[in-house]
C-alpha positions in Angstrom: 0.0 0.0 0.0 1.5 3.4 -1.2 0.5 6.7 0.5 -0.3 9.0 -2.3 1.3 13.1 -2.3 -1.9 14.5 -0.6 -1.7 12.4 2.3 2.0 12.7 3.2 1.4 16.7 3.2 -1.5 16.1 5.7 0.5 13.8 7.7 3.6 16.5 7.9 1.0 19.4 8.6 -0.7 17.8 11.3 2.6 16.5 12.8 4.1 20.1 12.5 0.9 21.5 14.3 1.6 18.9 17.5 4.8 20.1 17.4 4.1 23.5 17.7 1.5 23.2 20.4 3.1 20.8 22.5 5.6 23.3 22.8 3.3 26.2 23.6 2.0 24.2 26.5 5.4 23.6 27.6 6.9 27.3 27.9 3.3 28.2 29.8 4.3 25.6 32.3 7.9 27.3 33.1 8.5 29.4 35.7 10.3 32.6 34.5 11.7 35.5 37.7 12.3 38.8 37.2 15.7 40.3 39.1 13.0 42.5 40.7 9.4 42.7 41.6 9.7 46.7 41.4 12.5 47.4 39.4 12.1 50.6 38.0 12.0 51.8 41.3 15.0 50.3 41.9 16.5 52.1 38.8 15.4 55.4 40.2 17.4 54.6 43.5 20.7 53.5 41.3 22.4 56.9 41.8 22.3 56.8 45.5 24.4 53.4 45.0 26.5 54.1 42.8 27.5 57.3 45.3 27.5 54.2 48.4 29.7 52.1 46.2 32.1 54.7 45.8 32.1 55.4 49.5 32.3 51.5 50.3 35.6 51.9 47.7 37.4 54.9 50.0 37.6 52.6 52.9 41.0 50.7 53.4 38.9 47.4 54.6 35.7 45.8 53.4 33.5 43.5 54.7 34.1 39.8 55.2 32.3 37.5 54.3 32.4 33.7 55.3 30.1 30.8 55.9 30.7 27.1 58.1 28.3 24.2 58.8 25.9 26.6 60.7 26.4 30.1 60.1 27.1 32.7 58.1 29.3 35.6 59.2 29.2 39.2 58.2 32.6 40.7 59.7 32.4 44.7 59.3 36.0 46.7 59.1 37.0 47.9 62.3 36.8 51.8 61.8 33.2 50.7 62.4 33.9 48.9 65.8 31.2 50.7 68.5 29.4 52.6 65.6 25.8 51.9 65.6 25.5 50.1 61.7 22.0 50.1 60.0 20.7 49.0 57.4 19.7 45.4 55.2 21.7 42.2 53.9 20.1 41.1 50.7 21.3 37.5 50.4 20.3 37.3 46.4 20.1 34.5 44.5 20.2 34.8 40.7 18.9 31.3 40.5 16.0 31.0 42.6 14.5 33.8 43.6 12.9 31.6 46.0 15.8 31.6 47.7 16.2 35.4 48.5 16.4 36.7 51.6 16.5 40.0 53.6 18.1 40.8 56.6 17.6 43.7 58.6 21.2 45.2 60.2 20.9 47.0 63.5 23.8 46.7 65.8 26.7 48.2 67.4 28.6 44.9 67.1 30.9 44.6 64.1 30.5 41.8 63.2 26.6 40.4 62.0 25.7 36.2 62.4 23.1 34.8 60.3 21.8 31.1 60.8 22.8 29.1 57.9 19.4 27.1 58.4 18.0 30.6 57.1 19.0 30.3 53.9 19.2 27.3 50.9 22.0 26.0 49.3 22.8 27.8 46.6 25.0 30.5 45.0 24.9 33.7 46.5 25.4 37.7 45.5 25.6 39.7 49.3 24.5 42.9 48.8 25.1 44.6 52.1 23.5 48.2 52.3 24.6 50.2 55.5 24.4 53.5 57.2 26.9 54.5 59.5 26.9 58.2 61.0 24.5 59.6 58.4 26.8 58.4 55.2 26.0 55.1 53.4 28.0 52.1 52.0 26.9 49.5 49.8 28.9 46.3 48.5 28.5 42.9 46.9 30.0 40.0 47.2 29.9 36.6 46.3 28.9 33.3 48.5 28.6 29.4 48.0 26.4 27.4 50.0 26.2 24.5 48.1 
């Protein structure tokens, strides 16, 4: 039995049809993140970290960062030793945004401890945001906890 012309152009249509809407279905079912929720606020707020960074960059020291079996430490440069620090520790996961997660700084200590239990294992960007005496720092660093 021999399929004639007309059939083997149905045949290739329909297949090409499956094709296409199996992988429509597929994309609806993947889970894209943004970087940020809001982020053209956070645009509009770019200049005041750019002018942090550069402050962060006059220092002689910056901070430490370094993780064992149960916590993660935050170790501060020690012109800020008995300064009252504010501010947040965005633990940011390119990743998995799931896997964000904020910390609020408020302490005179210089050095910050964050339960490791806190956060999942994955790869990290730290972006620590602090106010010390009215004039603000920011920095990023990296941090595996895989």
């Amino acid at each position: 039995m021999s399929i004639n012309w007309g059939t083997k152009i149905a045949i290739l249509y329909i297949g090409f049809v499956v094709l296409i809407l199996s992988l429509v279905i597929a994309t609806t079912f993947q889970k894209t993140s943004l970087v940020s929720e809001n982020y053209y606020h956070d645009e509009t707020i770019f200049q005041q970290r750019i002018n942090a960074m550069q402050a962060t960059e006059s220092m002689h020291d910056s901070i430490l960062v370094h993780a064992d079996a149960n916590k993660v430490n935050l170790d501060f440069p020690k012109q800020f030793d008995g300064k009252a620090v504010t501010g947040s520790v965005h633990f940011y996961a390119p990743a998995n945004e799931d896997a964000d997660r904020i910390i609020a700084l408020n302490t005179n200590n210089s050095s910050v401890v964050v339960e490791r239990n806190k956060l999942a294992k994955a790869r990290y960007e730290v972006q620590v945001s602090w106010t010390v005496s009215g004039k603000e720092y920011y920095e990023s660093l990296p941090l595996n906890l895989q």
